[in-house]
N, CA, C and O of each residue as an XYZ file, in Angstrom:
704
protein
N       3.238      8.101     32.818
C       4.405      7.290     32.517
C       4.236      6.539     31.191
O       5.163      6.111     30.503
N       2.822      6.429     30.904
C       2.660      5.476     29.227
C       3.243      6.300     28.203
O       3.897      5.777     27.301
N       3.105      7.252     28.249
C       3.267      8.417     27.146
C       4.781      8.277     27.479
O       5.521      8.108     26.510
N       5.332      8.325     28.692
C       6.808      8.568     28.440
C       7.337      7.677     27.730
O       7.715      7.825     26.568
N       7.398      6.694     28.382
C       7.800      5.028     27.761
C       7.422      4.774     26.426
O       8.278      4.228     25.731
N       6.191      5.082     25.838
C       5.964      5.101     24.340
C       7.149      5.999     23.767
O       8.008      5.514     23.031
N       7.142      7.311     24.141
C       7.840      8.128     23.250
C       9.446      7.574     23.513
O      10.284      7.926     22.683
N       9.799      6.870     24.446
C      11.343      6.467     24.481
C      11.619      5.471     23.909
O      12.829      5.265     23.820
N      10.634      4.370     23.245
C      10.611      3.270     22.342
C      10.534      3.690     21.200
O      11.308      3.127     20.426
N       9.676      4.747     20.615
C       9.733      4.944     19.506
C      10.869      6.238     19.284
O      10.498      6.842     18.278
N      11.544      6.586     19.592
C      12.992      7.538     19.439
C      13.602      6.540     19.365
O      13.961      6.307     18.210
N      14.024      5.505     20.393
C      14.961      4.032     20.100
C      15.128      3.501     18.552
O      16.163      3.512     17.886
N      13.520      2.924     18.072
C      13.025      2.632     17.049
C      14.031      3.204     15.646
O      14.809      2.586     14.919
N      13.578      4.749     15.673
C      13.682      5.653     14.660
C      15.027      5.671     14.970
O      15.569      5.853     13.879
N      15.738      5.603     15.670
C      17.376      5.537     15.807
C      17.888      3.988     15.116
O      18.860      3.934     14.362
N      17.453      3.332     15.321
C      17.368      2.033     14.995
C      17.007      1.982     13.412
O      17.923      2.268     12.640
N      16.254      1.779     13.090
C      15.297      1.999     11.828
C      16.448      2.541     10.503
O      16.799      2.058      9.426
N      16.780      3.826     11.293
C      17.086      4.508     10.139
C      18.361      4.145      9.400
O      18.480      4.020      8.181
N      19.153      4.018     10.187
C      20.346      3.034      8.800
C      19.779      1.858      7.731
O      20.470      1.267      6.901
N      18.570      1.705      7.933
C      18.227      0.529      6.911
C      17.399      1.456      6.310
O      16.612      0.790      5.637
N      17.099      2.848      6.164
C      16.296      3.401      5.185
C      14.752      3.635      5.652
O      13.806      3.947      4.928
N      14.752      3.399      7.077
C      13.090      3.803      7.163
C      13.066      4.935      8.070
O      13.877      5.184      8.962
N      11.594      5.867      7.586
C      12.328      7.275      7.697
C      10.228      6.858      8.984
O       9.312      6.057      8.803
N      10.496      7.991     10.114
C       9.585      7.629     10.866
C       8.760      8.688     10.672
O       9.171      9.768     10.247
N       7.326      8.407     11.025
C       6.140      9.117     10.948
C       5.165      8.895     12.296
O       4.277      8.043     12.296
N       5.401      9.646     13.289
C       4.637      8.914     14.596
C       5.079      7.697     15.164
O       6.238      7.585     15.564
N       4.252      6.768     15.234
C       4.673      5.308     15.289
C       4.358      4.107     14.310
O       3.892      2.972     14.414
N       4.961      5.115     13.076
C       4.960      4.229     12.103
C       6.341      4.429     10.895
O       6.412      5.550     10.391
N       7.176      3.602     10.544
C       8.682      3.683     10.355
C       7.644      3.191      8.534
O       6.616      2.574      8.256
N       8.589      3.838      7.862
C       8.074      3.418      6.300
C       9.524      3.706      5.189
O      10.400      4.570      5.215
N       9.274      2.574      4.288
C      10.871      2.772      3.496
C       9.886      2.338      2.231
O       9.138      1.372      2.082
N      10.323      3.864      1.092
C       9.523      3.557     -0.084
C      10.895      2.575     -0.941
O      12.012      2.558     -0.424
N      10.695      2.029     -1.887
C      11.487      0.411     -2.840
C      10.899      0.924     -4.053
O       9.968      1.730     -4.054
N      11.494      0.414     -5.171
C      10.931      0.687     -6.469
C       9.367      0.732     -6.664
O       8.678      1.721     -6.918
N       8.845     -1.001     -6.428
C       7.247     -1.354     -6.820
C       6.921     -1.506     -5.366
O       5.701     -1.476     -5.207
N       7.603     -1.663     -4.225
C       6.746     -1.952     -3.041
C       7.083     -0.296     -1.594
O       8.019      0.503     -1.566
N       6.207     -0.381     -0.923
C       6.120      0.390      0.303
C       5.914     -0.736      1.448
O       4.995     -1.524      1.665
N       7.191     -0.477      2.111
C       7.685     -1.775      3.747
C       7.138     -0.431      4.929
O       7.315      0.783      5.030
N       6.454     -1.422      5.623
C       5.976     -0.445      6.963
C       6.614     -1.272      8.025
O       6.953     -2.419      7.735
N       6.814     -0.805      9.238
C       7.220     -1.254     10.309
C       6.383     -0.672     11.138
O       5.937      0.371     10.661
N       5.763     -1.072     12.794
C       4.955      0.333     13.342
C       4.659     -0.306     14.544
O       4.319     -1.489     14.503
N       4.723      0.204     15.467
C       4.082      0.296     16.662
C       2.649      0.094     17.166
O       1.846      0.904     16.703
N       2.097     -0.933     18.126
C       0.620     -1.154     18.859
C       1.248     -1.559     19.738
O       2.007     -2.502     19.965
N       0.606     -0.234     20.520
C       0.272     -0.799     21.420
C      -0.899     -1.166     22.378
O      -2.050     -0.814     22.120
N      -0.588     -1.863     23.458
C      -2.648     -2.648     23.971
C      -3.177     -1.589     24.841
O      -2.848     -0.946     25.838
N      -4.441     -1.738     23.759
C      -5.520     -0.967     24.718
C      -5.720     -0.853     26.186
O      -6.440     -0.077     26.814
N      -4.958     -1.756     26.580
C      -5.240     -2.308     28.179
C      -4.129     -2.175     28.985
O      -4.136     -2.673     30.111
N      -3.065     -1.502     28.513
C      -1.530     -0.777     29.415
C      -2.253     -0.047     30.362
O      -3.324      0.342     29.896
N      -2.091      0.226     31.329
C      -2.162      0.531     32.215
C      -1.582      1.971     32.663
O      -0.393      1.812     32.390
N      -1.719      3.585     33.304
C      -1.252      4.638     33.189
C       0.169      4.819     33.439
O       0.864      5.793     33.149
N       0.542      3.594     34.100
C       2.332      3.602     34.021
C       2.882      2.312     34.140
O       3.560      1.831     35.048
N       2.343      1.653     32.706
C       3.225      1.066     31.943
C       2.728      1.185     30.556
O       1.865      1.987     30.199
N       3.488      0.118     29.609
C       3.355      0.208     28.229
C       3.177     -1.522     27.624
O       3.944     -2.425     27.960
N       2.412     -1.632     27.014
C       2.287     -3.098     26.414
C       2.958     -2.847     24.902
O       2.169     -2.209     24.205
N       3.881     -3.092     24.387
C       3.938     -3.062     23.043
C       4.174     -3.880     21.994
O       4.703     -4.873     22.493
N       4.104     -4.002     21.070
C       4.595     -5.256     19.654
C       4.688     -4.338     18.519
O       4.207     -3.206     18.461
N       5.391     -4.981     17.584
C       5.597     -4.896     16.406
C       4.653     -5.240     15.391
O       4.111     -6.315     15.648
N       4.224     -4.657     14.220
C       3.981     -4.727     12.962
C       4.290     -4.439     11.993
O       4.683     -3.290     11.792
N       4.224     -5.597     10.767
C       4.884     -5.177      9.437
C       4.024     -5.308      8.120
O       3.218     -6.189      7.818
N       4.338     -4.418      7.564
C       3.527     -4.925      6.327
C       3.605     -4.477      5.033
O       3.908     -3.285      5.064
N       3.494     -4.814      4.083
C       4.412     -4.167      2.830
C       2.939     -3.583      1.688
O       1.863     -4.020      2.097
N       2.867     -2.981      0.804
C       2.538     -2.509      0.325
C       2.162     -2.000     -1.186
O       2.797     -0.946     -1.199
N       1.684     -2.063     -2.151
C       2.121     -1.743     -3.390
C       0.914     -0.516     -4.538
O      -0.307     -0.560     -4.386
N       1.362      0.129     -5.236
C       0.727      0.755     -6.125
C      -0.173     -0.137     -7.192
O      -1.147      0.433     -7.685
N       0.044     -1.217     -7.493
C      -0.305     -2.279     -8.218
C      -1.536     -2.777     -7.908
O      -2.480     -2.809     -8.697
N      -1.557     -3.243     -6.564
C      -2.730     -3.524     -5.697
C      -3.678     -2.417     -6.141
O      -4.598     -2.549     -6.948
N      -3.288     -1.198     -5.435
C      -4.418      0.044     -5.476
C      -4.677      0.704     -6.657
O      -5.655      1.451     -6.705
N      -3.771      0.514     -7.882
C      -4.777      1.163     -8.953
C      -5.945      0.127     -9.738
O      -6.785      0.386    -10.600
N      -5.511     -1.449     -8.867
C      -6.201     -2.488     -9.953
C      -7.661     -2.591     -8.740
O      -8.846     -2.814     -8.987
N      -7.325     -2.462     -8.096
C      -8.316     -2.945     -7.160
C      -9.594     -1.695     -6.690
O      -9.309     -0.512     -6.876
N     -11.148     -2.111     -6.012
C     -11.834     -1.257     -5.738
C     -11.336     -0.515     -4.325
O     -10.894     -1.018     -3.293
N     -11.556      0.733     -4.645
C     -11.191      1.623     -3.170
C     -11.786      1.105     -1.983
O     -11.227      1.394     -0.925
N     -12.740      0.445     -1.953
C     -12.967      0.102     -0.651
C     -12.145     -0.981      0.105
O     -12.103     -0.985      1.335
N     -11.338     -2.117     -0.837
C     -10.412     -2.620     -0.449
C      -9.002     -2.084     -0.068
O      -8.473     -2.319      1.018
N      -8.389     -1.271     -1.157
C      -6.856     -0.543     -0.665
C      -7.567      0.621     -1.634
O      -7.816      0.656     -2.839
N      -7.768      1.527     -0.563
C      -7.638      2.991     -0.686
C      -6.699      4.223     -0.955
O      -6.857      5.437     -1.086
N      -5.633      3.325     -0.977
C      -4.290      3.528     -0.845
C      -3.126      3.192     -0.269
O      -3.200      2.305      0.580
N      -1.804      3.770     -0.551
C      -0.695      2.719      0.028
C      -0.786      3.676      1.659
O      -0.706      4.880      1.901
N      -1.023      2.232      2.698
C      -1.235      2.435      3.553
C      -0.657      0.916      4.894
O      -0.503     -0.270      4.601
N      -0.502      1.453      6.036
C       0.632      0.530      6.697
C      -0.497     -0.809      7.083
O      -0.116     -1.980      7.080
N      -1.939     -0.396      7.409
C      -2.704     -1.432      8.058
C      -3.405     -2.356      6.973
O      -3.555     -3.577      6.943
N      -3.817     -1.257      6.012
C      -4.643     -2.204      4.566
C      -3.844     -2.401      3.294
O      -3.914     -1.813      2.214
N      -2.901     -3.595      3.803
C      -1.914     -3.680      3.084
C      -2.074     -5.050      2.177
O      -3.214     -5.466      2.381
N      -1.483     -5.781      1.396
C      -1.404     -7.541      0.820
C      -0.884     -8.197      2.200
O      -1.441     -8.973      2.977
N       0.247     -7.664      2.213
C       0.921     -8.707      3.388
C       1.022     -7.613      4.627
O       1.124     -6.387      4.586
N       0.958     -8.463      5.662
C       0.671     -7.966      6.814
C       1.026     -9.280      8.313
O       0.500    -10.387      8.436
N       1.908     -8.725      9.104
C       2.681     -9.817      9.908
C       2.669     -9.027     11.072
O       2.576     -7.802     10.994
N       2.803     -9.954     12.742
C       3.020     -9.039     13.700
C       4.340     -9.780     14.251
O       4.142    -10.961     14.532
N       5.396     -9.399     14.417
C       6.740     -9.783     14.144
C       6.879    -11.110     15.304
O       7.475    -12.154     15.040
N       6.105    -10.783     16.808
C       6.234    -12.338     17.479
C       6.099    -13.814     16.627
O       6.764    -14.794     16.963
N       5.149    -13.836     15.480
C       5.086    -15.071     14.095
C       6.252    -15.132     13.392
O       6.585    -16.238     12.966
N       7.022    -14.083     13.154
C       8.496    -14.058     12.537
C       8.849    -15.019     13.016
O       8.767    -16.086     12.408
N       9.430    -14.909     14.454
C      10.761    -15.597     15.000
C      10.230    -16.482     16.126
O       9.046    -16.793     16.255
N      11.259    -16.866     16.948
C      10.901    -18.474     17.471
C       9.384    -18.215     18.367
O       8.582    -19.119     18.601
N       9.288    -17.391     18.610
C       7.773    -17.330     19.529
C       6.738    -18.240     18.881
O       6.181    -19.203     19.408
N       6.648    -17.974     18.185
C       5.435    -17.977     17.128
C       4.084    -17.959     17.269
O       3.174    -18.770     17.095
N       4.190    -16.714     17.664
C       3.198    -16.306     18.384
C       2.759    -15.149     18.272
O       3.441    -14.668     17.367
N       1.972    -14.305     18.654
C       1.409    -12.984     19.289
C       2.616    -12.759     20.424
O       3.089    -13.703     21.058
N       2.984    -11.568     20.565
C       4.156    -11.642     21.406
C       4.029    -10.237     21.743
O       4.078     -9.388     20.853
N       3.859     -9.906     23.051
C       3.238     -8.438     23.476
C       4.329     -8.207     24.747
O       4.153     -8.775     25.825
N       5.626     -7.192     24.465
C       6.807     -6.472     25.704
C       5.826     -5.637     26.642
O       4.875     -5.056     26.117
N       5.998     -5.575     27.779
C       4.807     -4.844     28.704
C       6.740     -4.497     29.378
O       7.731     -5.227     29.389
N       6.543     -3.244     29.786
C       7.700     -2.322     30.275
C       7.171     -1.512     31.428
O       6.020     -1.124     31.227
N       7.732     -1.121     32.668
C       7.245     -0.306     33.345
C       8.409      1.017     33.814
O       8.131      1.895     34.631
N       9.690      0.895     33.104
C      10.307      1.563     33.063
C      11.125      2.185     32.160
O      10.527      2.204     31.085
N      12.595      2.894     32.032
C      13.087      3.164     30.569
C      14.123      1.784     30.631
O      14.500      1.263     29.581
N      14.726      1.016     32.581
C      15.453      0.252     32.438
C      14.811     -0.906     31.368
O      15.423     -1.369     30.406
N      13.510     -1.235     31.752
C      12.660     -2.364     31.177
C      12.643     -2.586     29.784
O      12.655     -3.652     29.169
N      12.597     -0.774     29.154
C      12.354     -0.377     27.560
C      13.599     -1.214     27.251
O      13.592     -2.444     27.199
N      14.451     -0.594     27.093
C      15.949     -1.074     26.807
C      16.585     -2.334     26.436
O      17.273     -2.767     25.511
N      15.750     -3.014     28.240
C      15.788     -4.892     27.678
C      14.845     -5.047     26.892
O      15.180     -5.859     26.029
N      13.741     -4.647     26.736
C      12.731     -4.729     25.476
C      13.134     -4.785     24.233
O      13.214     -5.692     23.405
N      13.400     -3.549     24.237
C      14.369     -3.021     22.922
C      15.523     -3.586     22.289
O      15.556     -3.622     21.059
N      16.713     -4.143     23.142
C      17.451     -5.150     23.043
C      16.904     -6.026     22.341
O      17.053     -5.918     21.124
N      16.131     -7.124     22.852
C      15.150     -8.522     22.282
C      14.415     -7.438     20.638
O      14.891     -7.864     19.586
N      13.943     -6.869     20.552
C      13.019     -6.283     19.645
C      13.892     -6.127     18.201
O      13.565     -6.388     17.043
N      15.662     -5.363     19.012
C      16.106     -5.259     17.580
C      17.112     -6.549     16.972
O      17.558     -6.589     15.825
N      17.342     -7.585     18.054
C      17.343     -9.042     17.773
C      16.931     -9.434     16.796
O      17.588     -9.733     15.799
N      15.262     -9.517     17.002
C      14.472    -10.318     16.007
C      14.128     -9.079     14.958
O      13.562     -9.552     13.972
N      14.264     -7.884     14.876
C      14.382     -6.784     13.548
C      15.527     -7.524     12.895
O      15.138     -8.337     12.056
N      16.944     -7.451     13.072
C      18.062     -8.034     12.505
C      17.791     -9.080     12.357
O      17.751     -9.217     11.135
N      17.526    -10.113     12.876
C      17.630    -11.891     12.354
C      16.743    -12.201     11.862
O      16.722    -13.341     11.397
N      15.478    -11.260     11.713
C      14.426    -12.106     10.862
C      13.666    -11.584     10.384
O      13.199    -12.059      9.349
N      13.083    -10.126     11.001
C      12.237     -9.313     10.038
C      12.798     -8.338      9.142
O      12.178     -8.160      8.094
N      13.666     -7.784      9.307
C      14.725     -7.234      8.137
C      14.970     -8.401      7.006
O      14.422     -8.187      5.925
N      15.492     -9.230      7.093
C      15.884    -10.225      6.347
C      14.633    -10.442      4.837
O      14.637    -10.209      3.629
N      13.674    -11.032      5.889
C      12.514    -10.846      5.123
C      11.586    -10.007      4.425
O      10.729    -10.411      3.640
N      11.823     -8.702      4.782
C      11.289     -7.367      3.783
C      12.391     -7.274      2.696
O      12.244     -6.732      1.600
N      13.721     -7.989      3.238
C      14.991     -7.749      2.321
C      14.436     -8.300      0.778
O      14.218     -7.808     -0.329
N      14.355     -9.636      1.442
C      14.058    -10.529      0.366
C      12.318    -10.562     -0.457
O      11.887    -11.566     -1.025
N      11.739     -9.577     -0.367
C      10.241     -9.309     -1.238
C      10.828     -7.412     -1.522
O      10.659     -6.335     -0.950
N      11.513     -7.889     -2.666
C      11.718     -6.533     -3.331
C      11.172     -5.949     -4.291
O      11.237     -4.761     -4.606
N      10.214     -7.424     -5.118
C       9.372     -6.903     -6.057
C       7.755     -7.099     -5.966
O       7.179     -7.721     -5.073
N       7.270     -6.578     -6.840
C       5.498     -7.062     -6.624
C       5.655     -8.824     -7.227
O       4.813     -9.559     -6.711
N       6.638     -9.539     -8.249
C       6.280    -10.709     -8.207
C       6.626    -11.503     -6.817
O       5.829    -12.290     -6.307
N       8.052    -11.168     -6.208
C       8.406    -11.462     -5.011
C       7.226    -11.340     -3.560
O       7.435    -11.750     -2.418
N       6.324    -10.833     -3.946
C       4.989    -10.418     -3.032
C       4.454    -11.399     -3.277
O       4.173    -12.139     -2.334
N       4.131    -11.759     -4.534
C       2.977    -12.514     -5.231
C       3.003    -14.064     -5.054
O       2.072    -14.866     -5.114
N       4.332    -14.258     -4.819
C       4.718    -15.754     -4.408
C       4.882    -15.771     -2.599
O       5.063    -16.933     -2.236
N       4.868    -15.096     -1.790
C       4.854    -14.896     -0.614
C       3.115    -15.411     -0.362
O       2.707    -16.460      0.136
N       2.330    -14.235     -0.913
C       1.057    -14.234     -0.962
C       0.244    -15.953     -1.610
O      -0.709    -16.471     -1.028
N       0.719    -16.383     -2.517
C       0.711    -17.547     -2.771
C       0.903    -18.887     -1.764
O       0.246    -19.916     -1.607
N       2.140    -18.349     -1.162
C       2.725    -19.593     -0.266
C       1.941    -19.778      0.805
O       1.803    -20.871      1.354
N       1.384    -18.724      1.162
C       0.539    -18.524      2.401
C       1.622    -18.012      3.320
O       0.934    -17.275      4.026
N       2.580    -17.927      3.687
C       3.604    -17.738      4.369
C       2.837    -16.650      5.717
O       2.067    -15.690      5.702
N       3.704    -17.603      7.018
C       2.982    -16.408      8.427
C       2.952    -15.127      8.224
O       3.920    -14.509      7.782
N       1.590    -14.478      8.592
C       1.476    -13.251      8.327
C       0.156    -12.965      7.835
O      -0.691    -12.200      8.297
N       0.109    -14.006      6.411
C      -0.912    -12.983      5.311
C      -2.072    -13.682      5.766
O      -2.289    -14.866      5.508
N      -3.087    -12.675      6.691
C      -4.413    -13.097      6.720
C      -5.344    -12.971      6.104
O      -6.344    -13.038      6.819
N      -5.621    -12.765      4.781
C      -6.258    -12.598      3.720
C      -6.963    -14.019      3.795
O      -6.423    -14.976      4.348
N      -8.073    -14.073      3.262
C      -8.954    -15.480      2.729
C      -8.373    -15.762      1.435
O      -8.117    -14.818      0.688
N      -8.055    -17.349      0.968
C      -7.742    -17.849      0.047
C      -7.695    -16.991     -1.126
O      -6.730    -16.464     -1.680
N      -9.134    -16.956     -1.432
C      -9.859    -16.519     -2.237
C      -8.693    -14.949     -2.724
O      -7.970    -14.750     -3.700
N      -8.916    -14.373     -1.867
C      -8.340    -12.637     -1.577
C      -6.894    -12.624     -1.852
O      -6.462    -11.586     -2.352
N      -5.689    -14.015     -1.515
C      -4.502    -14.167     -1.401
C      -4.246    -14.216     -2.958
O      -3.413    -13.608     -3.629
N      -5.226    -15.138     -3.332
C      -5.013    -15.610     -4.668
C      -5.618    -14.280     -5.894
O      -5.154    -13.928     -6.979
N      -6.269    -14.029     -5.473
C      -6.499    -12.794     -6.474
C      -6.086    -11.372     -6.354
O      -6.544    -10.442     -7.019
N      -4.821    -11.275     -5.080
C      -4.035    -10.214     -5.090
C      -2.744    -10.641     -5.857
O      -2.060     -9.793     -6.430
N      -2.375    -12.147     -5.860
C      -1.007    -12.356     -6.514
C      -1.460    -12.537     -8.172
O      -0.591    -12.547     -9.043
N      -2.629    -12.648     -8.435
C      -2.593    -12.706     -9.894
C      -2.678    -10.974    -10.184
O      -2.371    -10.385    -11.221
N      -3.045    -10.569     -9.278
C      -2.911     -8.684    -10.128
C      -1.423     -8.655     -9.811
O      -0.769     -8.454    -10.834
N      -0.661     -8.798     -8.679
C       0.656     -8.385     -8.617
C       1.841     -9.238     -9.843
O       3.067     -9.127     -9.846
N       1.189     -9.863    -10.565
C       1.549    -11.013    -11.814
C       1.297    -10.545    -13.035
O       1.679    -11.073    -14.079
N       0.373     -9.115    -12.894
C      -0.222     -8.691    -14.064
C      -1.025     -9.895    -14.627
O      -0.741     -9.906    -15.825
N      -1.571    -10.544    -14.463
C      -2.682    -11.477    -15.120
C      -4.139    -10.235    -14.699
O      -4.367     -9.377    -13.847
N      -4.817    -10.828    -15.889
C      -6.248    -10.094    -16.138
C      -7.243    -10.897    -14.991
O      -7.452    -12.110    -15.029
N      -7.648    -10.232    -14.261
C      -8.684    -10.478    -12.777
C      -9.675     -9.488    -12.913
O      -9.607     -8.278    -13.129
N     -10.626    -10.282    -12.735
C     -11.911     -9.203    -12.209
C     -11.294     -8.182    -11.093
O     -10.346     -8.444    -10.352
N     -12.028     -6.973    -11.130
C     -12.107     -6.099    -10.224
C     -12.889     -5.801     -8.987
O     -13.079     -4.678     -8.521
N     -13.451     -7.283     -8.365
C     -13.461     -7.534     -7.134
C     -12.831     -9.327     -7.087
O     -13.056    -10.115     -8.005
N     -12.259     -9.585     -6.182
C     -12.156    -11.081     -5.954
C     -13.296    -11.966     -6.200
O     -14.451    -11.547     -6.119
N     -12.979    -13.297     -6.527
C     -13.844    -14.491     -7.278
C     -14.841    -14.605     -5.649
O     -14.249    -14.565     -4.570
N     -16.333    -14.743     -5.734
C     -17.303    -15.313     -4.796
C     -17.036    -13.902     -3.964
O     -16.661    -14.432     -2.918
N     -16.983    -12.865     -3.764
C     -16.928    -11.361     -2.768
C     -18.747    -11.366     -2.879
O     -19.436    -11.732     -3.831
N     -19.034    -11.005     -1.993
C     -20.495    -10.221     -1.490
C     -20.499     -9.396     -2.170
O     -21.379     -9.621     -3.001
N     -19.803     -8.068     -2.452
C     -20.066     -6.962     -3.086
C     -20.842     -6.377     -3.806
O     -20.607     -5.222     -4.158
């Protein structure tokens, strides 16, 4: 039943998704933008159970800028998990929280799904709306704004490459 319920959330999703331009890959929804790559994607918990489904949202945006300035072992490429910014959508909106839908049916998916594309429309759409450029990243990344778990250090020396300012090619104080 996990496998079913996964695959009926993410068909929902990709039905969903796609009038705003994100085209799906598994359980991961991606919309390429001039300078940035927006991910949307699916986790779910290790710990669902064989008939049910635990699931949440993730978002995270992306850029070419990052990965040609930076060492490969940091962004290897434009990719949905090793991204600048990175959010799990329960911190979006009023939860503010970690926020994990556990479903045991397709009725359950549905009300899930309902609530899920709620807070897609009122608050996480909104907000990929509004970071359209790599400087628009760079002041996100700056603000600290929910989401970016990067160390100071890491926040601040991804928005000076996305600024085009001259940065070493690892972050200030890195082990490396």
């Amino acid at each position: 039943m996990h496998a079913v319920l996964r695959a009926h959330v993410l068909k929902q999703l990709r039905h969903f998704l796609k009038p705003y331009g994100y085209k799906a890959s598994g359980a991961k929804y991606r919309k390429d933008e001039s300078e940035l790559v927006k991910f949307i994607w699916l986790t779910s918990h290790p710990h669902s159970g064989p008939d049910e489904l635990w699931f949440t949202l993730d978002i995270s945006i992306a850029t070419e800028k990052v990965v040609a300035h930076s060492p490969k072992f940091f962004f290897a490429g434009i990719d949905h998990v090793q991204a600048p910014f990175n959010a799990r959508i329960g911190w979006l909106c009023p939860y503010q929280r970690d926020h994990w839908w556990k479903v045991r049916s397709e009725a359950e998916c549905h009300t899930a799904l309902a609530e899920v594309e709620g807070i897609l429309i009122t608050y996480v759409l909104p907000l990929l709306e509004a970071i359209r450029t790599n400087r628009d990243l760079a002041i996100v990344l700056r603000e600290r704004r929910t989401g970016v778990h990067w160390p100071e250090k890491m926040r601040l020396w991804l928005a000076d490459i996305l600024e085009g300012k001259d940065v070493p090619d690892v972050p200030p104080g890195s082990t490396l």
